[in-house]
Jmol script that loads the backbone (N, CA, C; Angstrom):
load data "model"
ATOM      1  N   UNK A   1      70.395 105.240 110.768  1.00  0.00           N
ATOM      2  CA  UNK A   1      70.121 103.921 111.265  1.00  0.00           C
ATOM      3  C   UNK A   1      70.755 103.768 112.645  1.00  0.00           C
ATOM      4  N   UNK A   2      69.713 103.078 113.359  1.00  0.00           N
ATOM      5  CA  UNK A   2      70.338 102.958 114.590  1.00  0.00           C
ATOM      6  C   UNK A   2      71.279 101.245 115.056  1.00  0.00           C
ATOM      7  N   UNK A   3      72.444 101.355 115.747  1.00  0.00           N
ATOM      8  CA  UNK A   3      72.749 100.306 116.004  1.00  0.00           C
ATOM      9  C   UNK A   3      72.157  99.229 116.888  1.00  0.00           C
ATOM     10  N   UNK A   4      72.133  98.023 116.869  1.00  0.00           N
ATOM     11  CA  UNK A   4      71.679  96.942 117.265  1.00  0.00           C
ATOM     12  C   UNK A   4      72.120  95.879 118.077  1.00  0.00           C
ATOM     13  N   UNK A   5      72.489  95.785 119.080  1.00  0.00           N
ATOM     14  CA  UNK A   5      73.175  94.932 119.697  1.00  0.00           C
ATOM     15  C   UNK A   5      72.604  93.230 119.337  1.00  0.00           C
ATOM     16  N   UNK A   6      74.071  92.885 118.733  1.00  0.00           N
ATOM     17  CA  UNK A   6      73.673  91.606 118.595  1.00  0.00           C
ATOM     18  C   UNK A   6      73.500  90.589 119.702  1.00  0.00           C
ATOM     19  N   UNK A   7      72.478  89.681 120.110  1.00  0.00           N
ATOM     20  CA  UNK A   7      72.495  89.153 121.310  1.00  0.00           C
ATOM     21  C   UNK A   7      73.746  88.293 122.024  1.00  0.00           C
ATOM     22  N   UNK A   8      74.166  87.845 121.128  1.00  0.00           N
ATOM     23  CA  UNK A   8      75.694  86.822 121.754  1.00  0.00           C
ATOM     24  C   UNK A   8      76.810  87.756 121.613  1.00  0.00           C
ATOM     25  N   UNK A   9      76.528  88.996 120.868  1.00  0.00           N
ATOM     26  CA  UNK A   9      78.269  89.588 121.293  1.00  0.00           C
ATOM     27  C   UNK A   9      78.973  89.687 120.322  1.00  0.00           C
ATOM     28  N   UNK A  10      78.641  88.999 119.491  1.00  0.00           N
ATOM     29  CA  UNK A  10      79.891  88.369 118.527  1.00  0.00           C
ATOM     30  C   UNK A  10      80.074  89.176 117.377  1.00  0.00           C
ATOM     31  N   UNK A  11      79.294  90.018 117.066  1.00  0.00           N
ATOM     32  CA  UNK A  11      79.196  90.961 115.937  1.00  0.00           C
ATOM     33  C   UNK A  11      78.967  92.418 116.179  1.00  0.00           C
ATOM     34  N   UNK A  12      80.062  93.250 115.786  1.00  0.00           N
ATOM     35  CA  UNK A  12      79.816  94.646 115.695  1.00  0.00           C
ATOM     36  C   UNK A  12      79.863  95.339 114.309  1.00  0.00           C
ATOM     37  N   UNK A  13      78.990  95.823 113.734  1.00  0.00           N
ATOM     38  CA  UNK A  13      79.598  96.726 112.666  1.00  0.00           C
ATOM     39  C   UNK A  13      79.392  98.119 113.204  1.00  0.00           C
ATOM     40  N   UNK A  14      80.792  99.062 112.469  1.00  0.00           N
ATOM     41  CA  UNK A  14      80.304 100.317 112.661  1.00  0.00           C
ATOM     42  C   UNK A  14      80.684 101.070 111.377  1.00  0.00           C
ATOM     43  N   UNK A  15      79.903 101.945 111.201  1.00  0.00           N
ATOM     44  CA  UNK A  15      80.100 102.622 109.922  1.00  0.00           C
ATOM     45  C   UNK A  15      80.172 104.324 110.395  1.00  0.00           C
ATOM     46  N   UNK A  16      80.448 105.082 109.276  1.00  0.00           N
ATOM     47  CA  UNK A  16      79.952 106.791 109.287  1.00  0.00           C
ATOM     48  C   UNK A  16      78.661 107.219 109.873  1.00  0.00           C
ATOM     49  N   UNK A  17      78.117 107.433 110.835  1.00  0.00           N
ATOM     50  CA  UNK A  17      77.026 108.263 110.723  1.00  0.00           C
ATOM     51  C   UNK A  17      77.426 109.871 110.950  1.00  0.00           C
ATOM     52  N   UNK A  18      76.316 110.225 111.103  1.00  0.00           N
ATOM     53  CA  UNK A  18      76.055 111.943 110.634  1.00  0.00           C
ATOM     54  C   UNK A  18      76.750 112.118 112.353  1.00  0.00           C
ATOM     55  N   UNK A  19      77.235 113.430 111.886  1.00  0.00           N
ATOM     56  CA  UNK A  19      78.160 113.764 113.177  1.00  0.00           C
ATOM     57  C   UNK A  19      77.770 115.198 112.816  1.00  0.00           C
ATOM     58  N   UNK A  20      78.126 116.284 114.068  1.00  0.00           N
ATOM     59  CA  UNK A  20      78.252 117.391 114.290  1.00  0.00           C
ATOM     60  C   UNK A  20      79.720 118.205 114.786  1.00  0.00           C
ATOM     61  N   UNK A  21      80.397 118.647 114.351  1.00  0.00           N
ATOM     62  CA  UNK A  21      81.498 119.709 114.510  1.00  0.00           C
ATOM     63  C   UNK A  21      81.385 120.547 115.587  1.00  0.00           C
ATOM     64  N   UNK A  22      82.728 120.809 116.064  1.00  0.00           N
ATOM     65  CA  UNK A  22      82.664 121.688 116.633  1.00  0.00           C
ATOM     66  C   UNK A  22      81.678 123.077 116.493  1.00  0.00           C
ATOM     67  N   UNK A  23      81.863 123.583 115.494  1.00  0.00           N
ATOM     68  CA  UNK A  23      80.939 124.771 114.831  1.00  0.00           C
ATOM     69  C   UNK A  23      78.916 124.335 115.161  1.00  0.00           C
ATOM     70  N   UNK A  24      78.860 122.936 115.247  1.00  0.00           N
ATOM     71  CA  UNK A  24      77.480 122.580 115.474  1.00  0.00           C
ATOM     72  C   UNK A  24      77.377 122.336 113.675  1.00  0.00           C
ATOM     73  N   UNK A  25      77.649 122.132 112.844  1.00  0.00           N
ATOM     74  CA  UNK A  25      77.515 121.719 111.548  1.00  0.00           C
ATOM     75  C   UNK A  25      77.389 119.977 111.362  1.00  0.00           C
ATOM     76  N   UNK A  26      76.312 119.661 111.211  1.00  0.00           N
ATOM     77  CA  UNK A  26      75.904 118.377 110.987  1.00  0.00           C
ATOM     78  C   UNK A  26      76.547 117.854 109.736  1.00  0.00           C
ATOM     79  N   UNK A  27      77.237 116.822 109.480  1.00  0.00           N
ATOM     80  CA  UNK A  27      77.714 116.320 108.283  1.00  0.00           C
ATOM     81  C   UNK A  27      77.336 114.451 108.171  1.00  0.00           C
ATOM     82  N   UNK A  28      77.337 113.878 106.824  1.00  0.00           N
ATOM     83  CA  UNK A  28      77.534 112.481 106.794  1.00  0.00           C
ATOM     84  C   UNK A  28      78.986 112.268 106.013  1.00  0.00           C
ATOM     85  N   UNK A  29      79.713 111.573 106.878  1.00  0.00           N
ATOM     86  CA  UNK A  29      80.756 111.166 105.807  1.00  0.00           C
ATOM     87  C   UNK A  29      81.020 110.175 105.335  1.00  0.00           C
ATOM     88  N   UNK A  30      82.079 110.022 104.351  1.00  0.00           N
ATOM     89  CA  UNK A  30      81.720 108.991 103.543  1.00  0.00           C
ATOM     90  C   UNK A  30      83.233 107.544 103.831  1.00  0.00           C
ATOM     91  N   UNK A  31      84.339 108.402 104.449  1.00  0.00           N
ATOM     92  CA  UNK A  31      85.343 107.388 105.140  1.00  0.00           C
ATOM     93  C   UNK A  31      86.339 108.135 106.343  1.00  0.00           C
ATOM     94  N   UNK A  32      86.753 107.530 106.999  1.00  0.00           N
ATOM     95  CA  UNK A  32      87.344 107.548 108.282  1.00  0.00           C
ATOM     96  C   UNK A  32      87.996 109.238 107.976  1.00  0.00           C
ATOM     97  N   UNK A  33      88.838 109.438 107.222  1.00  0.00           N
ATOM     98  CA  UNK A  33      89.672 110.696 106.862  1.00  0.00           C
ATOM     99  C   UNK A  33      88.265 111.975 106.797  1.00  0.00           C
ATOM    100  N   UNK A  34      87.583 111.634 105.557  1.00  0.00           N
ATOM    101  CA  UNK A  34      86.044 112.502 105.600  1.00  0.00           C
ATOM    102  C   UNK A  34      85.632 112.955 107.084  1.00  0.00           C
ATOM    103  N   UNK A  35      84.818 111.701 107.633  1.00  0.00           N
ATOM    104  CA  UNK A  35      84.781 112.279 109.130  1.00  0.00           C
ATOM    105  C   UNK A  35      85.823 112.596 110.067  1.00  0.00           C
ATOM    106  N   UNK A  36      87.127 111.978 110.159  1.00  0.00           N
ATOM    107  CA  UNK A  36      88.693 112.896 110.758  1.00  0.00           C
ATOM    108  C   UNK A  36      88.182 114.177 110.937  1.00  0.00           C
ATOM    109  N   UNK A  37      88.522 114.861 109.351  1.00  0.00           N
ATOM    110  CA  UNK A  37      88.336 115.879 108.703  1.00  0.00           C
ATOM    111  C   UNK A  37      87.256 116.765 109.381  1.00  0.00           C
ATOM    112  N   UNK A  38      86.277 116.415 108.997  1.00  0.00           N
ATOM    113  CA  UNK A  38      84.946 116.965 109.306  1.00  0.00           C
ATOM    114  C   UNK A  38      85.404 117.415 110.872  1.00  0.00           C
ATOM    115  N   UNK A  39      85.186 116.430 111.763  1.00  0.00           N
ATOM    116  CA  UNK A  39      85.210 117.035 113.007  1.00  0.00           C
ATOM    117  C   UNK A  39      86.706 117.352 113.444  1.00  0.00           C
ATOM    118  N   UNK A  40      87.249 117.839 112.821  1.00  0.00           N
ATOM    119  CA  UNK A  40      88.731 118.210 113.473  1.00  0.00           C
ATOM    120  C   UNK A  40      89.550 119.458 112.220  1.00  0.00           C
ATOM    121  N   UNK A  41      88.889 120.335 111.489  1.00  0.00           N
ATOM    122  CA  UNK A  41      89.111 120.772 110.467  1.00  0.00           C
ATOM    123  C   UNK A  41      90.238 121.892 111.201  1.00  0.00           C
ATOM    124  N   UNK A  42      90.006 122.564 111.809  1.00  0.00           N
ATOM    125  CA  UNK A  42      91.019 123.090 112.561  1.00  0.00           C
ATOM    126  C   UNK A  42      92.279 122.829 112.785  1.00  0.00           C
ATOM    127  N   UNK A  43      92.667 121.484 113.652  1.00  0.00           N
ATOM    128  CA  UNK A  43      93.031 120.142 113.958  1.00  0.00           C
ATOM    129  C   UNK A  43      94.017 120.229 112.540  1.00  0.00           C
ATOM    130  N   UNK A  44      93.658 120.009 111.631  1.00  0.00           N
ATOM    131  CA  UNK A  44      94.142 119.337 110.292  1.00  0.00           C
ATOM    132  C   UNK A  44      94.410 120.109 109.456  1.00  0.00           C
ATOM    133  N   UNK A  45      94.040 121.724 109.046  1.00  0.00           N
ATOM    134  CA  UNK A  45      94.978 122.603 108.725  1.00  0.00           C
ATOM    135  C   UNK A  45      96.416 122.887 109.535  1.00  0.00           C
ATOM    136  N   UNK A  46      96.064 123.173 111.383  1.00  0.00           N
ATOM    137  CA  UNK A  46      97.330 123.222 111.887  1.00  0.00           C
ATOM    138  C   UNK A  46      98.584 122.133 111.286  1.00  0.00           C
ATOM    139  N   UNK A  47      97.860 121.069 111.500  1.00  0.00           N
ATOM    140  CA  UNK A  47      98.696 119.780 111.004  1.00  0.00           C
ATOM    141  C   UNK A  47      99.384 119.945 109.276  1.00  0.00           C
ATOM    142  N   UNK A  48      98.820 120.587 108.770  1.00  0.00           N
ATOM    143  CA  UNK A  48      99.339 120.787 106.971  1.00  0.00           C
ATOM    144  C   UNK A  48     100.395 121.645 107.970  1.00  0.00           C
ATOM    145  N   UNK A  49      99.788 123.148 108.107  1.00  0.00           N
ATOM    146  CA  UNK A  49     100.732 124.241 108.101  1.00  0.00           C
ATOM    147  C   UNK A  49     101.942 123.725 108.792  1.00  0.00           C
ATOM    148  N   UNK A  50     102.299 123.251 109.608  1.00  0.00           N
ATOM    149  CA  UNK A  50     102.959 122.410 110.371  1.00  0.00           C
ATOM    150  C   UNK A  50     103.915 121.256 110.244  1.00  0.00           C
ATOM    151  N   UNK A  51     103.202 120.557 109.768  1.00  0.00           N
ATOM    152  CA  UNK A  51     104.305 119.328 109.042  1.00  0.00           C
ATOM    153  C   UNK A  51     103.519 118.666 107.694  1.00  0.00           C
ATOM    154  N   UNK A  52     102.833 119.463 107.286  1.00  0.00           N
ATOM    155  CA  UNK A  52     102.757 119.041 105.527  1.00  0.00           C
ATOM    156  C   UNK A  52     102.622 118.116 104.985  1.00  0.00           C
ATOM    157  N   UNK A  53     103.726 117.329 103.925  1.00  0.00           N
ATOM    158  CA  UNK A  53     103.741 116.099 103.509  1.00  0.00           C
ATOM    159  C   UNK A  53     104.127 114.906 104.581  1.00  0.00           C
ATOM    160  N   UNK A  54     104.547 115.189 105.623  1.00  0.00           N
ATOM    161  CA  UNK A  54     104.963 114.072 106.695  1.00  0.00           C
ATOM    162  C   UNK A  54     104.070 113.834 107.691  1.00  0.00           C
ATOM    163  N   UNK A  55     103.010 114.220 107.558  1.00  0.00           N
ATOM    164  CA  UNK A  55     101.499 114.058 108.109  1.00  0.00           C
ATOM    165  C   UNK A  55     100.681 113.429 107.254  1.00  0.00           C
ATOM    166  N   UNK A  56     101.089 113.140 105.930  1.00  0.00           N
ATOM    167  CA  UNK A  56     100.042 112.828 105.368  1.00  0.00           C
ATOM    168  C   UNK A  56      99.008 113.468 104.298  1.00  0.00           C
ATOM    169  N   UNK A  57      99.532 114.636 104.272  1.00  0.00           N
ATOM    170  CA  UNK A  57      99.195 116.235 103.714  1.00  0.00           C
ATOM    171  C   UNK A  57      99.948 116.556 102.550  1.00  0.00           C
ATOM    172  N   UNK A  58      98.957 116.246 101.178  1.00  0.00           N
ATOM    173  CA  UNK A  58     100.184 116.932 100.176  1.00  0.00           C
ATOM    174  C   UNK A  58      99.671 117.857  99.076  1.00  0.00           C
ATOM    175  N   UNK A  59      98.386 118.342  99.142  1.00  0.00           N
ATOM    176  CA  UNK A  59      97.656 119.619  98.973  1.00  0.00           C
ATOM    177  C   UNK A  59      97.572 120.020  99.939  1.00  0.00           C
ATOM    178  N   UNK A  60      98.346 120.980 100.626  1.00  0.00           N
ATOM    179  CA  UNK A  60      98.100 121.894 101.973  1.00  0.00           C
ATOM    180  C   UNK A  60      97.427 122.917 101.209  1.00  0.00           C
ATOM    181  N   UNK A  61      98.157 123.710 100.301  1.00  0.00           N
ATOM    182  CA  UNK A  61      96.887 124.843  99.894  1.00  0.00           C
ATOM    183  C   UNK A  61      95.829 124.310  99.770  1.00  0.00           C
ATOM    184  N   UNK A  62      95.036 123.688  99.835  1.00  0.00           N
ATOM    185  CA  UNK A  62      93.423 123.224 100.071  1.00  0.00           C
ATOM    186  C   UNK A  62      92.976 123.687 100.860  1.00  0.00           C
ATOM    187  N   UNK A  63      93.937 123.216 101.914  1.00  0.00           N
ATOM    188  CA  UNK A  63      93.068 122.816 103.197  1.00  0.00           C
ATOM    189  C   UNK A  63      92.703 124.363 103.550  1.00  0.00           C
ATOM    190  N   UNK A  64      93.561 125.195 103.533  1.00  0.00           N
ATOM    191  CA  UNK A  64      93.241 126.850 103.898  1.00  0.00           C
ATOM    192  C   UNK A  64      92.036 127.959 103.054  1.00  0.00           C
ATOM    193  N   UNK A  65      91.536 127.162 101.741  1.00  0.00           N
ATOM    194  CA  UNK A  65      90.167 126.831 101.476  1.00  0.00           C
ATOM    195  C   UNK A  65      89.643 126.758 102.198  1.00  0.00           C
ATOM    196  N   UNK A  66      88.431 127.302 102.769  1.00  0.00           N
ATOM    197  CA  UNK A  66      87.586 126.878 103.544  1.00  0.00           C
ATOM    198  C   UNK A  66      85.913 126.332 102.305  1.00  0.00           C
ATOM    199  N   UNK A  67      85.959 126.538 101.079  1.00  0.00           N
ATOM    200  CA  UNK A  67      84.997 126.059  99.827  1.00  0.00           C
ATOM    201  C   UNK A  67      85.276 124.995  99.910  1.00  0.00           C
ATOM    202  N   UNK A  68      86.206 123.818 100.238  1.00  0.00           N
ATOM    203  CA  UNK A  68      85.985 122.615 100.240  1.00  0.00           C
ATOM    204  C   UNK A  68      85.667 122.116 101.506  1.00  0.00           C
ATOM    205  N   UNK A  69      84.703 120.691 100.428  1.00  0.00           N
ATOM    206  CA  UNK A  69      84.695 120.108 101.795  1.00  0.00           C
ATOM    207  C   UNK A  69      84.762 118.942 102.818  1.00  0.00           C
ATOM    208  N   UNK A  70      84.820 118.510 103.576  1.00  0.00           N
ATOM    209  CA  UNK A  70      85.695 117.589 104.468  1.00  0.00           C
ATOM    210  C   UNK A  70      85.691 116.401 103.122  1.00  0.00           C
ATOM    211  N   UNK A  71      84.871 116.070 102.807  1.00  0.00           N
ATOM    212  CA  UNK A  71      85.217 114.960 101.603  1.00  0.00           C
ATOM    213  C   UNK A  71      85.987 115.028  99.980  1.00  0.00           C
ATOM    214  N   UNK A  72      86.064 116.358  99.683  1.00  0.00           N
ATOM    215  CA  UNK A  72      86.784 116.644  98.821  1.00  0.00           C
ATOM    216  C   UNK A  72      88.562 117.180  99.650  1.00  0.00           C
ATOM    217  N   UNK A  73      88.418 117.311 100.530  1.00  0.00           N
ATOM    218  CA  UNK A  73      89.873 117.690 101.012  1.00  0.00           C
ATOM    219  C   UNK A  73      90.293 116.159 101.255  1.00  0.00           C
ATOM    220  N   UNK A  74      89.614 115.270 102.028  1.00  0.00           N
ATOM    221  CA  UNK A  74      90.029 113.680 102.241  1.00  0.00           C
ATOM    222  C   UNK A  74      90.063 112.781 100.600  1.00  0.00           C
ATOM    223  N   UNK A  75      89.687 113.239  99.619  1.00  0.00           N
ATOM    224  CA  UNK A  75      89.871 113.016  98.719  1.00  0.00           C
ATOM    225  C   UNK A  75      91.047 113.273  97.749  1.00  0.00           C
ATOM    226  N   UNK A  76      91.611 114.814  97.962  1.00  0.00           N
ATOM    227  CA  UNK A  76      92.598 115.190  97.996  1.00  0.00           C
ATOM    228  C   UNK A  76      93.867 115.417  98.195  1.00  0.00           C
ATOM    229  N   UNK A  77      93.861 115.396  99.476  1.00  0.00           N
ATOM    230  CA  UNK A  77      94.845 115.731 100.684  1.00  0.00           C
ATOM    231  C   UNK A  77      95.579 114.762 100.849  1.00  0.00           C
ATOM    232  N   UNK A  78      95.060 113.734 100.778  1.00  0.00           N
ATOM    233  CA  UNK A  78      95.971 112.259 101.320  1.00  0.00           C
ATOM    234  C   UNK A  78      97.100 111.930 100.773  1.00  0.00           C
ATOM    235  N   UNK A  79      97.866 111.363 100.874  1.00  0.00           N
ATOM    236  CA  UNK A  79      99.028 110.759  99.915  1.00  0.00           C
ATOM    237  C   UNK A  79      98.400 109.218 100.184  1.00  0.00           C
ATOM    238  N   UNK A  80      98.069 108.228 101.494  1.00  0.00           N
ATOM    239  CA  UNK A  80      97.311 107.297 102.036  1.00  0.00           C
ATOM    240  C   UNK A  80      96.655 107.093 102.951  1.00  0.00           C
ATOM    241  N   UNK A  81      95.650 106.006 103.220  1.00  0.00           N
ATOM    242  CA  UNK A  81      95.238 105.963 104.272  1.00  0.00           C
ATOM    243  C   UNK A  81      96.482 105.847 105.953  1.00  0.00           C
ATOM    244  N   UNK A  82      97.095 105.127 105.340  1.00  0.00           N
ATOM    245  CA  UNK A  82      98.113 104.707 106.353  1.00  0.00           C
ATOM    246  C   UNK A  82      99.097 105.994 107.114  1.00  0.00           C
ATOM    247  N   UNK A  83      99.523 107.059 105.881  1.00  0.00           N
ATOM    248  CA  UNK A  83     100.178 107.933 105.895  1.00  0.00           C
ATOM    249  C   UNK A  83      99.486 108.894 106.611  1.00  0.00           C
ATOM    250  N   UNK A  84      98.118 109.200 106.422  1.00  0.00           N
ATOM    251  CA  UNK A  84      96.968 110.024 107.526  1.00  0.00           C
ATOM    252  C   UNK A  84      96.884 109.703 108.843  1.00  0.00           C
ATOM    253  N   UNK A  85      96.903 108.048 108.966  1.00  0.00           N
ATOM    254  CA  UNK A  85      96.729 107.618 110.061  1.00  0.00           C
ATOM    255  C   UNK A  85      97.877 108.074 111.106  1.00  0.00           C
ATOM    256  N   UNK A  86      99.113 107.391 110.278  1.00  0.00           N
ATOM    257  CA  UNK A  86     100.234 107.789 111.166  1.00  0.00           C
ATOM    258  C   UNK A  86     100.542 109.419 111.474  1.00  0.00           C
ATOM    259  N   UNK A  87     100.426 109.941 110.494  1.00  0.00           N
ATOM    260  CA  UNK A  87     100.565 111.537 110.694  1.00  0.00           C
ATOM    261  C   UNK A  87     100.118 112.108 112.069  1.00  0.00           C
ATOM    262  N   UNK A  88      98.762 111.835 112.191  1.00  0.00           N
ATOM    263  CA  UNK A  88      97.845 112.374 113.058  1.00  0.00           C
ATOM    264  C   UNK A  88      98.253 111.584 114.262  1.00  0.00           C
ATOM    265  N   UNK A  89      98.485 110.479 114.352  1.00  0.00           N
ATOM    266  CA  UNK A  89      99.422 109.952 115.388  1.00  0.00           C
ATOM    267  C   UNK A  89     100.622 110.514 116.280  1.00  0.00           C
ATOM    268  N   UNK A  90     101.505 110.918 115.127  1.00  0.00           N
ATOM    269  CA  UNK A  90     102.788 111.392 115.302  1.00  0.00           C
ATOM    270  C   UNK A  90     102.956 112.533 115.785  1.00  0.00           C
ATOM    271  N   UNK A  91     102.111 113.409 114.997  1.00  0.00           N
ATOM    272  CA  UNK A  91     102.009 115.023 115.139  1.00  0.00           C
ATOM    273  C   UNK A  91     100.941 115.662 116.347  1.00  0.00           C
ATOM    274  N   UNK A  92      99.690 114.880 116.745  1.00  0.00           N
ATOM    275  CA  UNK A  92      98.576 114.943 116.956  1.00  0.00           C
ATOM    276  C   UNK A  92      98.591 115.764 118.276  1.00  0.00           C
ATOM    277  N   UNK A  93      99.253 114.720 119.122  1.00  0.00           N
ATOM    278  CA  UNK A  93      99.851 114.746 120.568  1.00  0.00           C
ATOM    279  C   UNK A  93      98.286 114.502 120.951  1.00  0.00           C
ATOM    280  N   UNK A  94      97.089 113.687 120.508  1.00  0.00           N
ATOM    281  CA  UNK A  94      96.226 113.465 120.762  1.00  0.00           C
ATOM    282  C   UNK A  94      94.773 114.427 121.453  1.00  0.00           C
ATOM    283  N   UNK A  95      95.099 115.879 120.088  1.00  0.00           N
ATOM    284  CA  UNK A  95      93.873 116.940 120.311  1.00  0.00           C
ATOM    285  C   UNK A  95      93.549 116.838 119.684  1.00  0.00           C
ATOM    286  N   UNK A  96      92.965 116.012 118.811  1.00  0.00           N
ATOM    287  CA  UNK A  96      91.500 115.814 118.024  1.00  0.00           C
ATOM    288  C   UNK A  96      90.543 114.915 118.418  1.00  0.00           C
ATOM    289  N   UNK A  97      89.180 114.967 118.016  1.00  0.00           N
ATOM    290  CA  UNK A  97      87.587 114.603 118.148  1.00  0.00           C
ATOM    291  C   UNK A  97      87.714 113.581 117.066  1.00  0.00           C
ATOM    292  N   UNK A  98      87.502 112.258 118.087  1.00  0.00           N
ATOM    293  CA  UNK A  98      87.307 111.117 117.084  1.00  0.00           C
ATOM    294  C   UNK A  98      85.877 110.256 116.896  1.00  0.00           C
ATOM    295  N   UNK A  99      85.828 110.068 115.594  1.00  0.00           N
ATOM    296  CA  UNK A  99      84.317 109.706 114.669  1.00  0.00           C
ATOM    297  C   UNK A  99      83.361 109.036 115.888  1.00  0.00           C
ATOM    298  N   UNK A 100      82.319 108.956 116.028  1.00  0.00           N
ATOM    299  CA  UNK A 100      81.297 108.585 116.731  1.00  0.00           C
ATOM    300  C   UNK A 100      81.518 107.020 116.620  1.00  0.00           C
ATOM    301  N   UNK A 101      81.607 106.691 114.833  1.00  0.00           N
ATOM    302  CA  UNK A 101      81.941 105.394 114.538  1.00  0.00           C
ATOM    303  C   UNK A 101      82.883 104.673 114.866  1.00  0.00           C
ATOM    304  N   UNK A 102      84.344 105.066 115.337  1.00  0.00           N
ATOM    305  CA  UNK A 102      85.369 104.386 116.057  1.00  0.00           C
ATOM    306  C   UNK A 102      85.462 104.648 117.492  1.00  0.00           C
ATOM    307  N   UNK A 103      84.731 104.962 117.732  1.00  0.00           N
ATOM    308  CA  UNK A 103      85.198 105.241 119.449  1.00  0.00           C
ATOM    309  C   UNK A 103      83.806 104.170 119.815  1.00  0.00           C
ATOM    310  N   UNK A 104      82.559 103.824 119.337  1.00  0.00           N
ATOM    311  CA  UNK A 104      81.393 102.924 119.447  1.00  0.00           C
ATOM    312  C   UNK A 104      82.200 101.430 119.544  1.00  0.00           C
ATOM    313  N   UNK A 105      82.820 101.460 118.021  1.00  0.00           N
ATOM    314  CA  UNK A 105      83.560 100.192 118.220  1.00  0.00           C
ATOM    315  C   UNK A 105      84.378  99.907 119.011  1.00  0.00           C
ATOM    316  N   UNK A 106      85.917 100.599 119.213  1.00  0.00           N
ATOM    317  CA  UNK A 106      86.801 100.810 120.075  1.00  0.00           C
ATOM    318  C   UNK A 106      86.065 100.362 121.517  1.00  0.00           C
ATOM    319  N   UNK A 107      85.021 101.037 121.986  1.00  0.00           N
ATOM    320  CA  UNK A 107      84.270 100.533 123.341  1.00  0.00           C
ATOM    321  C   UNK A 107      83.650  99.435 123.529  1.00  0.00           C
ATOM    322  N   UNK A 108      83.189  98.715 122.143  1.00  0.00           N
ATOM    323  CA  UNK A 108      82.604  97.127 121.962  1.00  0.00           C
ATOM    324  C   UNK A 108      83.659  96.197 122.222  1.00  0.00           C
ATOM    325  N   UNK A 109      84.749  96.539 121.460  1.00  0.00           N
ATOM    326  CA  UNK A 109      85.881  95.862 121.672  1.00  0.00           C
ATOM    327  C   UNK A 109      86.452  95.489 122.832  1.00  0.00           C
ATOM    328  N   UNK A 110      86.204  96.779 123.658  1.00  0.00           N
ATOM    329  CA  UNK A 110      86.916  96.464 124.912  1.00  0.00           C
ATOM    330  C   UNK A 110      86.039  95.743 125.946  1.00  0.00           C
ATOM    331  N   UNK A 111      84.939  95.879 125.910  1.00  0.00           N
ATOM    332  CA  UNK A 111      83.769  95.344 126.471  1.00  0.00           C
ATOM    333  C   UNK A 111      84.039  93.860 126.296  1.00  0.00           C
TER     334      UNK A 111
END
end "model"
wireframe off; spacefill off
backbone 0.3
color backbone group
C-alpha cells in the first residue's frame, strides 16, 4: 500500500512495509525490532557478540543461526522493546539502516 498525504497535514501513519537488505533480500516485517533486524542482521549479531544482555540481547546463540528469521530472532532475542531500543543506541555508534517506516515519519515530523 502506498502512502497518502493527508491534505491539511495533520495525519501521518506509518507502518512496516516490505524492505530490502543489504544482501538485496526483500522482507515484510511484522514490528520495529523484525525490520531493525531484517535490515541490519550483521549490525545485530556484532551487537550480541559484543555486549549481549546489555544491548538488549539474551539469546545470542540465535542470532549466529543464520535458519532464523529476522522475526523469530525479534521474537526471541529481546528481553524489551525499550531495552533494544536503548541497546542499539548505546552500542550502535549509529551504523545501522533504519526501517523505511521510521525515517518516512521522522521526515513528516520534521516537515
Amino acid at each position: 500500500m502506498e502512502y497518502k498525504e493527508d491534505p491539511n497535514g495533520n495525519l501521518r501513519i506509518a507502518y512496516q512495509i516490505k524492505e530490502k537488505n543489504s544482501k538485496e533480500e526483500s522482507y515484510q516485517a511484522t514490528s520495529f525490532e523484525d525490520s531493525f533486524i531484517h535490515l541490519n542482521l550483521e549490525f545485530v549479531q556484532k551487537l550480541a557478540d559484543e555486549h549481549g544482555r546489555n544491548a538488549g540481547l539474551k539469546l545470542v546463540k540465535k542470532l549466529k543461526e543464520t535458519k532464523f528469521t529476522p522475526y523469530e530472532l525479534s521474537s526471541n532475542c529481546i528481553d524489551s522493546k525499550t531495552n533494544f531500543a536503548i541497546g542499539i543506541l548505546m552500542y550502535g555508534n549509529n551504523r545501522w539502516q533504519i526501517p523505511k517506516y521510521i525515517e518516512e515519519g521522522l521526515e513528516w515530523i520534521r516537515k
